[in-house]
C-alpha positions as CSV (number, residue, x, y, z in Angstrom):
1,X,0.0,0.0,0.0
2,X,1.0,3.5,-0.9
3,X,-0.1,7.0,-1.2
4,X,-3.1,8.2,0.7
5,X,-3.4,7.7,4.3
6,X,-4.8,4.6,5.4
7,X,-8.2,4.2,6.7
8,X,-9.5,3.1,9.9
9,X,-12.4,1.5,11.2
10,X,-12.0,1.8,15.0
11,X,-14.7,-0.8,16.5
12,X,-15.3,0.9,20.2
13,X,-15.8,4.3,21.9
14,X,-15.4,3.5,25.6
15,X,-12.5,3.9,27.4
16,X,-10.0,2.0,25.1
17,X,-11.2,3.6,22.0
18,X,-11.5,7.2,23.1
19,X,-8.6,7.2,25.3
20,X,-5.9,5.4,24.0
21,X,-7.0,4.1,20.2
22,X,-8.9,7.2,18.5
23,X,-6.0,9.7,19.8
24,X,-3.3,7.7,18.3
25,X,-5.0,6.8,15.5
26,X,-5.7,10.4,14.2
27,X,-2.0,11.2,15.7
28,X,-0.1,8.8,13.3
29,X,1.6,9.8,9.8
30,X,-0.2,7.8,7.4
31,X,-3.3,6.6,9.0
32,X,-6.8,8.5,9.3
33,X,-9.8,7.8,11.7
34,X,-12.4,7.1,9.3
35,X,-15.2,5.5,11.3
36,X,-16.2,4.7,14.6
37,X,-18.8,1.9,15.6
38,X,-20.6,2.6,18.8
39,X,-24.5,2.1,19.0
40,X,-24.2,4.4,22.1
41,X,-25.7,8.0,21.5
42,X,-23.4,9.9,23.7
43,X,-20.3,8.6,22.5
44,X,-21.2,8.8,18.8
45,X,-21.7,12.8,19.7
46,X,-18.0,12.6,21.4
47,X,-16.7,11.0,18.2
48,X,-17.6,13.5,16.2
49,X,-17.0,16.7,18.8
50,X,-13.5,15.3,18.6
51,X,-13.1,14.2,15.2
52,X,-15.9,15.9,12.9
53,X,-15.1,13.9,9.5
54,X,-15.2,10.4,11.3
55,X,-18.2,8.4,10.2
56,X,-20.3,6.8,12.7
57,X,-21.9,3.2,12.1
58,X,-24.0,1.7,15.1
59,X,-22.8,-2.0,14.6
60,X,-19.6,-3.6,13.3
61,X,-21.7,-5.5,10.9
62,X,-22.5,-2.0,9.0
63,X,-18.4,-2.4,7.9
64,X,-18.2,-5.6,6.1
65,X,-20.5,-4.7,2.9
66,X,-18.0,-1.6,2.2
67,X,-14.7,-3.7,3.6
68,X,-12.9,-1.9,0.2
69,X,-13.3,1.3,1.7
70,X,-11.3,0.7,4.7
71,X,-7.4,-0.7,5.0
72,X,-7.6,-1.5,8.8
73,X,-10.2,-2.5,11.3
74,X,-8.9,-1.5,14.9
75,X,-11.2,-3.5,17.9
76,X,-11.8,-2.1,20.4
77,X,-14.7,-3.3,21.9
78,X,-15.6,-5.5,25.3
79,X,-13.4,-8.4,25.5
80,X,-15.8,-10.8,25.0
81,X,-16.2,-9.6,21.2
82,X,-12.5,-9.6,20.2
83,X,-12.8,-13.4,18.2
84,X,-16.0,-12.6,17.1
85,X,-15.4,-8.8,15.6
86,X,-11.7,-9.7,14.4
87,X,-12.8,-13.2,13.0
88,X,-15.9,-10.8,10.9
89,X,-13.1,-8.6,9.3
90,X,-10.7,-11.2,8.5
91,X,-12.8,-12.8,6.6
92,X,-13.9,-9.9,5.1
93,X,-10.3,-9.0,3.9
94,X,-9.2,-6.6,6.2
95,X,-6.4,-6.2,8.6
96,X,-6.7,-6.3,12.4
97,X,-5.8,-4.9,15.6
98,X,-7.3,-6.0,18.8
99,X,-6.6,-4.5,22.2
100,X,-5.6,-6.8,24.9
101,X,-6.5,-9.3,25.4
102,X,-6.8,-10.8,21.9
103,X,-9.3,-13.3,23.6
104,X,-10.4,-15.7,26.8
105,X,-7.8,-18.4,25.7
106,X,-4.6,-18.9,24.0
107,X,-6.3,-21.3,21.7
108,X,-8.9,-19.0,20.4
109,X,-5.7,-16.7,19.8
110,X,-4.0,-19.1,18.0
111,X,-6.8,-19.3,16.1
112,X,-7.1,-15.4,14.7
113,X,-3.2,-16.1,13.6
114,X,-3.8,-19.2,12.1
115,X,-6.7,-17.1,9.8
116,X,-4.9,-14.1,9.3
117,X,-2.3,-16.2,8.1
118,X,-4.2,-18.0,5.6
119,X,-5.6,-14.8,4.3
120,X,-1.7,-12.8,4.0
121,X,-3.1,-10.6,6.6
122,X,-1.5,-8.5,9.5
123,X,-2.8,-9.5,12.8
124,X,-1.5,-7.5,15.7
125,X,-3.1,-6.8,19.5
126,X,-2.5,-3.5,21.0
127,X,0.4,-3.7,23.9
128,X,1.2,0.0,24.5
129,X,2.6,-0.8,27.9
130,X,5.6,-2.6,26.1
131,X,6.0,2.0,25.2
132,X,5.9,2.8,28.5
133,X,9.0,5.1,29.5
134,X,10.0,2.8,32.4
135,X,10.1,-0.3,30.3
136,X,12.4,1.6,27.8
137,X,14.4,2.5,30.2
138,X,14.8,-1.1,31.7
139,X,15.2,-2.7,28.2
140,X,18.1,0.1,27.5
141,X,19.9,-0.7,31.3
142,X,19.2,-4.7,29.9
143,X,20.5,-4.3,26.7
144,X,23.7,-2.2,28.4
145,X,24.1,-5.2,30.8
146,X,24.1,-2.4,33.9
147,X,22.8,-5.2,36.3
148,X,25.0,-7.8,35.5
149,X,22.8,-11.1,35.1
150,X,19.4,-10.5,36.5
151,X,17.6,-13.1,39.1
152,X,14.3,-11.3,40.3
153,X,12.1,-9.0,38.6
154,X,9.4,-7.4,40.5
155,X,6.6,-6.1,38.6
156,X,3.4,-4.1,40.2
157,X,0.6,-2.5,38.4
158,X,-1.3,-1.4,41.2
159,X,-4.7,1.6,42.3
160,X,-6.3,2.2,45.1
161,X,-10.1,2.1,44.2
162,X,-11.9,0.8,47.3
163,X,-15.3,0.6,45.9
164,X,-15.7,-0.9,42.4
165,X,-16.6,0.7,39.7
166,X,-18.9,-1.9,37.8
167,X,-19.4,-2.5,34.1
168,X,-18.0,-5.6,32.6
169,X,-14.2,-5.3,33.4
170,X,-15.5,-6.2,36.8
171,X,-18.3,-8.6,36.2
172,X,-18.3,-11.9,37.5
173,X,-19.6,-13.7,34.2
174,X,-16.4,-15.7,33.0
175,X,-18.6,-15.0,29.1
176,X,-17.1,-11.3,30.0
177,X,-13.3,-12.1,30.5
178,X,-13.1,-9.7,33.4
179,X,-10.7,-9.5,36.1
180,X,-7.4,-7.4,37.0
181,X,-5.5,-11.3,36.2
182,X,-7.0,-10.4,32.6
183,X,-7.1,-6.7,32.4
184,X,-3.8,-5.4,34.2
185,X,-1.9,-8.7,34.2
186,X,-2.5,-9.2,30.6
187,X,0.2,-6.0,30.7
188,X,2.6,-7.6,33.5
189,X,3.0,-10.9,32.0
190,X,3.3,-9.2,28.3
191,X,6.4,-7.2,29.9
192,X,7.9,-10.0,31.7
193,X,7.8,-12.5,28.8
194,X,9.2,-9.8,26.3
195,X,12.1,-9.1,28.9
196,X,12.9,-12.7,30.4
197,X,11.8,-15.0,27.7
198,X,9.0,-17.9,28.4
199,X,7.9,-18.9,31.3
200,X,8.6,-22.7,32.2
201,X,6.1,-22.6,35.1
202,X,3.6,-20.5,37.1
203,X,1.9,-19.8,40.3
204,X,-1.1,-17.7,41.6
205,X,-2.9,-16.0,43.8
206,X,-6.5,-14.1,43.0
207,X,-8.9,-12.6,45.9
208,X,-11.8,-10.7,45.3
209,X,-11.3,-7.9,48.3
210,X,-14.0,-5.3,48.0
211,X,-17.6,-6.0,49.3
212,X,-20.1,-6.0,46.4
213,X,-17.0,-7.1,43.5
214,X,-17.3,-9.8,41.7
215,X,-14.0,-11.2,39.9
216,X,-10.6,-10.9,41.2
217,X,-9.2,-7.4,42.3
218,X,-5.6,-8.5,43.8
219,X,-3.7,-10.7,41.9
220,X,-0.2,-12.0,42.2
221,X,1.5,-13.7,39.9
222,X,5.0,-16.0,39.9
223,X,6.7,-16.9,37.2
224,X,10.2,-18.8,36.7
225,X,11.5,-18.1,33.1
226,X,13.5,-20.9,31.3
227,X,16.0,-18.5,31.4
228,X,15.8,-19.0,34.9
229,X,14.9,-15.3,35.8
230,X,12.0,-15.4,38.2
231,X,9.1,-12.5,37.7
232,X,7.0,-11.6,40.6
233,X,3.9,-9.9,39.2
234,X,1.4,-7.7,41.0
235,X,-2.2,-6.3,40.0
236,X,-4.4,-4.8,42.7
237,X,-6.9,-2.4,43.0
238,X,-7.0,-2.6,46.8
239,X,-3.2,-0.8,47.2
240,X,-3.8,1.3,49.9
241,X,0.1,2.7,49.4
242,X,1.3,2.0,46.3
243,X,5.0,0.0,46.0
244,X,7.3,0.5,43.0
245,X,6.7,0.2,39.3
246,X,9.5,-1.9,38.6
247,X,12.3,-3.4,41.3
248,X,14.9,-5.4,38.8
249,X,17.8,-7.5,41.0
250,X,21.1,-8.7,39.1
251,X,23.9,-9.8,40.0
252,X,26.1,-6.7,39.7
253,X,23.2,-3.9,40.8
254,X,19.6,-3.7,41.2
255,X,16.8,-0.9,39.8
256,X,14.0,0.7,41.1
257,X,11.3,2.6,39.7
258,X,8.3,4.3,41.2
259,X,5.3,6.0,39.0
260,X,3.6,4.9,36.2
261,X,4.2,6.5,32.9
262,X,2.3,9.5,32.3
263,X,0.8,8.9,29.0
264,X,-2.0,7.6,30.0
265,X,-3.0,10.3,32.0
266,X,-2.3,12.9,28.8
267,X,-4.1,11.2,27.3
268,X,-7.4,11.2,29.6
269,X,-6.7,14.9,29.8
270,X,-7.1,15.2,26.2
271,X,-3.3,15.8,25.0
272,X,-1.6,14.7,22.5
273,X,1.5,13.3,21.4
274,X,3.6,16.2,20.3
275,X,7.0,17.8,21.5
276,X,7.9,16.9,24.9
277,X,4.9,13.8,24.9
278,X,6.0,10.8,27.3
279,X,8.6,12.6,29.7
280,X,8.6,13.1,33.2
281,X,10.7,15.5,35.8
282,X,13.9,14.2,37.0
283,X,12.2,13.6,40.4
284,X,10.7,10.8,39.2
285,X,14.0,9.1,37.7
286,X,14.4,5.4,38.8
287,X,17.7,5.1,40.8
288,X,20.8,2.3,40.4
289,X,22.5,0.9,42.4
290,X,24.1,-1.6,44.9
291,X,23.3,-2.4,48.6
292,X,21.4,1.1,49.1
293,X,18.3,2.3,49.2
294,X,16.8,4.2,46.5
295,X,14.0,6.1,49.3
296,X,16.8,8.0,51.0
297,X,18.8,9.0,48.0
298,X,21.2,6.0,47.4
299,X,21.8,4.9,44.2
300,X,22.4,6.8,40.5
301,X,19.6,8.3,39.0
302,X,18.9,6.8,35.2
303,X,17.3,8.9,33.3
304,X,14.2,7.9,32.0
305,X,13.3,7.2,28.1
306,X,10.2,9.3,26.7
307,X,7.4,6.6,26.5
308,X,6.1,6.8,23.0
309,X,2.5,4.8,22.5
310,X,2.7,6.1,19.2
311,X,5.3,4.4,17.9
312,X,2.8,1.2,18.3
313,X,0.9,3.0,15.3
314,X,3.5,3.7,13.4
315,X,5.1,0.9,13.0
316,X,1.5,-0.6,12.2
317,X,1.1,1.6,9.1
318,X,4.9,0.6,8.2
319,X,4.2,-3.2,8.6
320,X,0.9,-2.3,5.6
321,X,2.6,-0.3,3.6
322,X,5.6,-2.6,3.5
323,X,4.8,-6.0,5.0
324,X,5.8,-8.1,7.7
325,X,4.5,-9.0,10.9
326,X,4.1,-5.3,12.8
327,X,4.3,-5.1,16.7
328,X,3.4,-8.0,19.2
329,X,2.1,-10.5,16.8
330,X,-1.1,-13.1,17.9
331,X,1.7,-15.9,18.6
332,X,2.9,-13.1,21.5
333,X,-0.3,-12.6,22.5
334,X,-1.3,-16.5,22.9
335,X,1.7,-17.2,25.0
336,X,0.9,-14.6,27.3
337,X,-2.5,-16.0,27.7
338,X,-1.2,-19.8,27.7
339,X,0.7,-17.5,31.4
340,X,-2.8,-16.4,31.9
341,X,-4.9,-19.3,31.9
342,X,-2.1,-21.3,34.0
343,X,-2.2,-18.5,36.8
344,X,-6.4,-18.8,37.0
345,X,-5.2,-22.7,37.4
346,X,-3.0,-22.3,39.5
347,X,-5.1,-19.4,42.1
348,X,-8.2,-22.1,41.7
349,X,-6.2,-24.9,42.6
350,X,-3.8,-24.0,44.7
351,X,-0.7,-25.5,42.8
352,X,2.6,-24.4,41.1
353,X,1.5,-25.1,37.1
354,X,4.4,-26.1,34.4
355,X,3.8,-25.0,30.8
């Protein structure tokens, strides 16, 4: 493909597709926000107060008869349509990205790549966490061996929302794939396995906390890597005092990180990516070090990498204007949720479960 931008169908208005996808979308050299499905009259207004040439079609369906006019459906929509929507416009001929998670089981994941494969078509789930400036930073101290061989990696994703929120990110119908093990750890694990390599066994723990919740709401995860790197992975939304982002232990120093990136919050505030997008103030540097502690000044500041969710985008419209894969394939996706669906195992049961 070359020339004109390409077109996008973007398949959601809630928080995913306003926030994160529609923003980024519109942002990106090459691509253009052509439609937006939502069969919800308040956000078809938003769609259009924030981007008046977008079309607006009530269901998904309303795509597939003019599939020519579009070079990219973008999903965006409940978990419990991903297969469904994606399967709809692969087989109408059109290209996919699915936010995470790609779907309720590895299988069903390795599904989607097995179909976009037959049809030569890109197939790519939306991991913008793998842009986040503190996992930059750590791939860049990784890369630069600065902690010498690393044995633990600490991992927390963590809010402090004592009364839930409802809707189906919290339901209790497993139909609705809802859950911070799903949600938030489908972000953890993601990170860890891109870092460390495959996991060669797993362990859980998943409590439902708040009165009136439904699914799980503090979540920890163990994983020992074949590489022998073990990954402790935390997902809460009962954190009454939040712990570090990241706290990586090798062999020759250790890093920690507090304060998650602030993209997503620019993005909720309705900024976009433009100069200075994805820094943060030197106060909020992770620190380096050996045998102090970062919380009364020990250790060397690192400077941290602009995050950059954009560059998810981009390289999408590279990978369809020139081929090739594009970022975090369906394969990447499935072996995060073949983590996944041993950790729900393994909280249910109560046992240490090998892959």
């Amino acid at each position: 493909m070359t020339g004109t931008s390409l077109r996008v169908g973007l398949v959601g208005y809630g928080l995913a597709g306003s926030v994160f996808h529609a923003p980024l979308i519109a942002a990106t050299e090459g691509l253009v926000l052509d439609t937006v499905v939502t069969s919800n009259p308040e956000r078809q207004e938003q769609a259009r107060a924030g981007f008046p040439d977008v079309r607006i079609s009530a269901s998904a369906d309303e795509l597939w008869p003019r599939a020519g006019e579009l070079d990219l459906i973008v999903v965006a929509s409940p978990n419990r349509t991903h297969v469904p929507i994606a399967t709809a416009a692969l087989d109408a001929g059109l290209p996919v990205v699915i936010d995470k998670p790609i779907a309720g089981t590895a299988a069903e994941a390795r599904g989607l790549a097995a179909l976009a494969e037959e049809r030569g078509l890109l197939l790519s789930v939306f991991q913008n966490r793998r842009w986040d400036n503190d996992f930059l930073t750590l791939r860049k101290l990784l890369a630069e061996g600065a902690l010498g061989d690393v044995r633990r990696f600490e991992s927390r994703f963590e809010r402090w929302r004592p009364e839930p929120k409802g809707g189906w990110r919290e339901s209790g119908d497993p139909a609705e794939i809802g859950g911070l093990l799903y949600d938030l750890g489908s972000h953890v694990v993601d990170q860890a396995l891109v870092l460390f390599g495959p996991a060669a066994s797993v362990y859980a723990e998943a409590d439902v906390r708040r009165a009136g919740a439904q699914t799980d709401d503090d979540t920890f995860i163990a994983l020992t890597h074949v590489s022998g790197v073990r990954s402790h992975l935390y997902v809460s939304a009962t954190t009454a005092q939040l712990g570090p982002r990241f706290r990586v232990l090798g062999s020759g120093a250790g890093y920690v990180k507090y304060g998650l990136d602030p993209q997503e919050a620019a993005l909720r505030e309705g900024l976009r990516p433009g100069p200075g997008w994805g820094q943060e103030p030197e106060s909020l540097w992770g620190r380096i070090g050996a045998g102090e502690s970062p919380l009364t000044g020990g250790g060397t500041p690192v400077p941290t990498v602009p995050g950059d969710y954009l560059e998810y985008y981009t390289a999408i419209a590279r990978a369809l204007r020139e081929g090739g894969p594009g970022p975090v394939t369906a394969h990447e996706a499935a072996a995060a949720l073949d983590v996944l669906e041993a950790a729900r195992r393994s909280a249910r049961e109560g046992v240490v479960v090998a892959l």
